[in-house]
C-alpha positions in Angstrom: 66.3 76.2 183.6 65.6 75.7 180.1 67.8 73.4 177.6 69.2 77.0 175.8 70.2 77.9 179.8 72.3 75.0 180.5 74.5 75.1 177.1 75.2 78.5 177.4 76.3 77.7 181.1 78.1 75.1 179.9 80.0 77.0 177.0 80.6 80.0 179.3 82.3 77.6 182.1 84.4 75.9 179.9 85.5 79.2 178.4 86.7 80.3 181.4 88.1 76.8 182.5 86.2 76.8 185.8 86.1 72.5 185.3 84.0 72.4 189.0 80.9 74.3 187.7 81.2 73.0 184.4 80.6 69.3 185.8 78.4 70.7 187.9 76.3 72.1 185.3 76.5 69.3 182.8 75.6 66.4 185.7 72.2 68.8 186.3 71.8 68.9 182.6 72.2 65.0 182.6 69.1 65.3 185.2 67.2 67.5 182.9 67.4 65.7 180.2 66.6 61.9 182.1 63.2 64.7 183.4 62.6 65.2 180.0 62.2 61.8 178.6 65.3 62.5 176.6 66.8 59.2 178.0 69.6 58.1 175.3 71.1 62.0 175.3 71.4 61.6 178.9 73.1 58.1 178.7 75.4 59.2 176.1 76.2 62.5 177.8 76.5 60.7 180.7 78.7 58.3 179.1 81.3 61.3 177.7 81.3 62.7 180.9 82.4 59.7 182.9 85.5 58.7 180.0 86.5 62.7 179.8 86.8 62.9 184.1 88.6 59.6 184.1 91.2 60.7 181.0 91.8 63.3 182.5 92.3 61.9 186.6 95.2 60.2 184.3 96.5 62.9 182.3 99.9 65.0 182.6 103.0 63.4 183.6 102.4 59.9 184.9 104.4 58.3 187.2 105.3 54.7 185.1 104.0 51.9 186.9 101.5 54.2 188.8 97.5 53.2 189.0 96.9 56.3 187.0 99.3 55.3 184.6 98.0 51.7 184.3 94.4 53.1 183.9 95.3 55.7 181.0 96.5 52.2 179.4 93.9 50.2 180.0 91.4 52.7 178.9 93.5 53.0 175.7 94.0 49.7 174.6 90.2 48.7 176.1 88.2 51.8 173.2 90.4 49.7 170.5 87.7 46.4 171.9 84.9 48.7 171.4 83.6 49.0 167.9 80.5 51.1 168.8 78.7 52.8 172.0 75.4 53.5 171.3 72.1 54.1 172.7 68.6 52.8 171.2 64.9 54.2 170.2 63.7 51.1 169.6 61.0 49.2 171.6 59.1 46.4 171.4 57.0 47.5 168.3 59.7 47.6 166.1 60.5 43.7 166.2 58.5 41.6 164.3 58.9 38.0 165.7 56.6 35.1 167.1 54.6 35.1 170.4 56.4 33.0 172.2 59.7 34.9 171.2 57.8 38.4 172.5 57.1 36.4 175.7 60.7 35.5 176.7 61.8 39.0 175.9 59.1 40.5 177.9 59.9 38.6 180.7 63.4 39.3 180.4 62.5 42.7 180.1 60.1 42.6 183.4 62.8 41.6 185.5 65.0 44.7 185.0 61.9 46.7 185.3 61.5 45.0 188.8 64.9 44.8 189.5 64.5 46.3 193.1 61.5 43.6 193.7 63.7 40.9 192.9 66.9 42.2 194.8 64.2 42.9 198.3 63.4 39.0 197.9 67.3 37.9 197.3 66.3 36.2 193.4 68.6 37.0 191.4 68.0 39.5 188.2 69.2 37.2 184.7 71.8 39.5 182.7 72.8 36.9 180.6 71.2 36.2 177.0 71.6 33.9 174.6 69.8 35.2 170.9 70.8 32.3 168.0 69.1 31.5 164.9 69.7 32.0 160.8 70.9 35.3 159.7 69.0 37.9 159.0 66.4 37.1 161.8 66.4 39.9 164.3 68.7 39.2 166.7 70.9 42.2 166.3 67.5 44.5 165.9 66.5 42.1 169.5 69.3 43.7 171.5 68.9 46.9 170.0 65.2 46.8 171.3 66.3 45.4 174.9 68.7 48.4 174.9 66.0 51.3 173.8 63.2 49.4 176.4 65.7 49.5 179.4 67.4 53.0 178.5 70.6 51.4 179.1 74.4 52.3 176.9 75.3 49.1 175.0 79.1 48.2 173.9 79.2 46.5 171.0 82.2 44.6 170.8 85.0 45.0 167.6 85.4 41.2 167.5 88.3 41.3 165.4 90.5 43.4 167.8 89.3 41.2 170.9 90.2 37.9 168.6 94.3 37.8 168.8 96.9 35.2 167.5 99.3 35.6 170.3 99.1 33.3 173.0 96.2 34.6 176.2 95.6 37.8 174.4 92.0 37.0 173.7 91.4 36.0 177.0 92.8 39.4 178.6 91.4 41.3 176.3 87.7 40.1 177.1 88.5 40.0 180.7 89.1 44.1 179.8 86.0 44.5 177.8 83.5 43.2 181.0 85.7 45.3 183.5 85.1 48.4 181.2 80.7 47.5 181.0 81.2 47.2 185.1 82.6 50.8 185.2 79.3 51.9 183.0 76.7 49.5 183.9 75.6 48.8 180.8 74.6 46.1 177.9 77.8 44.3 176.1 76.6 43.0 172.7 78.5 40.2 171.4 77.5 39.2 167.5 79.0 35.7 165.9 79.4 34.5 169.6 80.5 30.8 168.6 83.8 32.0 167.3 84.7 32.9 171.1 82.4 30.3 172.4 83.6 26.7 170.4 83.3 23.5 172.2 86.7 23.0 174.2 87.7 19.7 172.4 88.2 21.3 168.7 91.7 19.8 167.6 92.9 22.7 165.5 92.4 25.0 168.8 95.5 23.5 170.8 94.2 24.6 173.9 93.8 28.5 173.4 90.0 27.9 172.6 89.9 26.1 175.9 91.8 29.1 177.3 88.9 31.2 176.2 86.0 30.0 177.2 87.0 29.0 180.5 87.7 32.8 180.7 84.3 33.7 179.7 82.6 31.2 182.1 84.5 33.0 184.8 83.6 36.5 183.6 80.2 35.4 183.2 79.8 34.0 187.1 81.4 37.4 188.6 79.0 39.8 186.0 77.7 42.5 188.0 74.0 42.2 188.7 73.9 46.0 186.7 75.6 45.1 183.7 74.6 42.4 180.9 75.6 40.7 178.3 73.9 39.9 174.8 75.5 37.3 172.9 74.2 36.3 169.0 75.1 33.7 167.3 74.3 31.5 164.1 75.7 28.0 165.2 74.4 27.1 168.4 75.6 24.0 167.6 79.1 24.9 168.0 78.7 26.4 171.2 80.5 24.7 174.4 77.8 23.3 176.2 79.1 24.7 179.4 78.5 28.0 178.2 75.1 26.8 177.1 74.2 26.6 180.4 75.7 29.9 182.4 72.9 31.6 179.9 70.0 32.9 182.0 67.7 33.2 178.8 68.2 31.3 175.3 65.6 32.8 172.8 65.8 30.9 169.3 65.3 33.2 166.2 63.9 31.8 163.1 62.7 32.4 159.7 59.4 34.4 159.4 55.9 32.5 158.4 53.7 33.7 155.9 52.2 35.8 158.5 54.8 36.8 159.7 56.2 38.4 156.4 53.0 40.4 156.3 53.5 41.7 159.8 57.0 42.1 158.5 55.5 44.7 155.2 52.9 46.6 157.3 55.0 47.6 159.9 57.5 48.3 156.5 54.8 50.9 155.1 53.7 52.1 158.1 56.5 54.1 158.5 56.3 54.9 155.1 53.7 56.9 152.6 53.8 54.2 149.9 51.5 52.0 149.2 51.3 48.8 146.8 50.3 49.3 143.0 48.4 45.7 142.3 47.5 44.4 146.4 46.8 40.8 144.7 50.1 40.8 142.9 51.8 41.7 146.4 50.0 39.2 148.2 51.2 36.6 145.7 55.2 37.9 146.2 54.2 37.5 149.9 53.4 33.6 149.3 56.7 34.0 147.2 59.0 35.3 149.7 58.8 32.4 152.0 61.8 30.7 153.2 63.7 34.2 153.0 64.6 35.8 156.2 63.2 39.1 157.5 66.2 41.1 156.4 66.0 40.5 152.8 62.5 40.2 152.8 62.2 44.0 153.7 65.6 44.6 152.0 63.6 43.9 148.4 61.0 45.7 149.5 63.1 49.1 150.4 65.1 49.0 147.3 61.5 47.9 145.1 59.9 51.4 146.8 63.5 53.1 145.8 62.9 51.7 141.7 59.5 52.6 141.7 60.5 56.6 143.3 62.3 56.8 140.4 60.9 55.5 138.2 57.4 57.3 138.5 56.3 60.7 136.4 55.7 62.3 139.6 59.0 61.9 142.0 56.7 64.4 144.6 53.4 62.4 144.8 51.9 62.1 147.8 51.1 58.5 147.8 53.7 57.0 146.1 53.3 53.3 144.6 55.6 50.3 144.8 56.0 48.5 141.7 55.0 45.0 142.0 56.8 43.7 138.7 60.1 45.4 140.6 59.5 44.0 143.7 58.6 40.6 142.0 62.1 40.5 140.2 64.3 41.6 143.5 62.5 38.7 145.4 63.4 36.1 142.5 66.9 37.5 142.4 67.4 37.3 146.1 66.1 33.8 146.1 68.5 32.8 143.6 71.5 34.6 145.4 70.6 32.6 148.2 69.6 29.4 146.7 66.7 29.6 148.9 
């Protein structure tokens, strides 16, 4: 069956509300699309399909105190944790990062390629990484790449709804958040990890930061061998050291070299059709942009290419040219914002 078969089967079954062939049809389409290389429309459909069948096992009059009732609550209060489910296109090339940093995530990677080697032999599969390092460095971009490499859903976590003043929330809420990646197998995400992660003797605390991580060791020693977790942070040095440890992988992030920041503007106008105005000028804002990170470094340079489009006679040119004396000026100001 064709793609145009399958959503016309689908539309016509749920039409006629005839819910067993419509979740027959859309778990074959699911298979299709996995077939057809479409990989993230499959996870996301896949994804929909599992939270609409459990919503509605738990829909219509509820018995209080009932497991159904108890699990239309939980799955309420648990979407509140999630600020975004998302799948990822990108792979490896997209991340521009040292050797050594490619190695670690390509062994990482490996190992959930293999993960049916590893389980034959009893060795367990590592599902729990550490990414830390200065803003801006690609750690976020690093877990979106581990997601779009292993075709898995990933949960990124609303941090400031998991994060509560009363007394044990934050605890039960995480504990709800790793139950809810066990349901769907897939990648929880966890940015500015050391405000969740502190060392356990921080005074102004008073024992609910103690509270918390101990939760999060025990989460982290009962995560399913099919789910992972991805946490990020700036201050490593704030992390309990504990915690350090219960990390399979610790990858450390840091600010690009001068080749590096070249990497960082070809792969930049790759995907683009511009091309610089004055090359030796360039390579001079190159030597310039040092001690930025990669995120403003190619920030400058998208908003320089955005000047220079409109700035130019011909807005439909073919090969469109960045103005260096722009770009020039956004580095300097960028440098200054940042007292870099």
């Amino acid at each position: 069956m064709s793609q145009q078969d399958y959503i016309k089967d689908i539309a016509r079954f749920g039409l006629e509300n005839d819910r067993e062939k419509l979740l027959a049809t859309l778990n074959e389409f699911i298979d299709h699309a996995k077939s057809t290389k479409k990989i993230n429309f499959a996870l996301q459909l896949q994804s929909i399909l599992k939270d609409a069948v459990r919503k509605q096992e738990t829909s219509g009059m509820l018995k209080v105190g009932s497991p159904s009732h108890y699990q239309q609550l939980t799955d309420r209060e648990t979407d509140e944790l999630i600020l975004e489910k998302l799948t990822s296109d990108y792979s490896l090339e997209n991340l521009v990062c040292p050797p050594e940093v490619k190695d670690k995530l390509l062994n990482f990677l490996n190992e959930h390629s293999h993960a049916e080697l590893l389980n034959r032999h009893n060795l367990p599969l590592s599902n729990k990484l550490l990414l830390h390092g200065p803003s801006g460095c690609g750690k976020t971009l690093a877990s979106y790449v581990i997601a779009g490499e292993l075709k898995k859903l990933m949960i990124v976590v609303n941090l400031g709804a998991i994060v509560s003043a009363k007394l044990g929330e934050t605890s039960k809420n995480l504990a709800k958040l790793f139950r809810k990646a066990a349901q769907e197998d897939c990648i929880i995400f966890i940015d500015e990890f050391d405000s969740l992660g502190k060392v356990r003797d921080y005074s102004q605390d008073h024992g609910e930061m103690k509270r918390v991580v101990n939760t999060i060791l025990q989460l982290f020693d009962y995560l399913p061998q099919s789910s992972m977790v991805i946490a990020a942070t700036n201050q490593k040095n704030m992390l309990d050291e504990a915690l350090l440890r219960r990390f399979d992988v610790s990858i450390a992030f840091e600010l690009p070299t001068k080749e590096e920041i070249y990497q960082l503007i070809d792969l930049t106008l790759k995907q683009s059709e511009f091309s610089f105005d004055k090359k030796t000028i360039a390579n001079n804002i190159i030597k310039e942009a040092e001690g930025l990170s990669y995120y403003s470094i190619q920030k400058t340079l998208i908003n320089a290419m955005k000047r220079s489009l409109f700035g130019t006679n011909n807005s439909r040119a073919l090969k469109p040219k960045i103005d260096t004396s722009i770009w020039k000026q956004l580095v300097a100001e960028e440098k200054e914002a940042l007292t870099v």
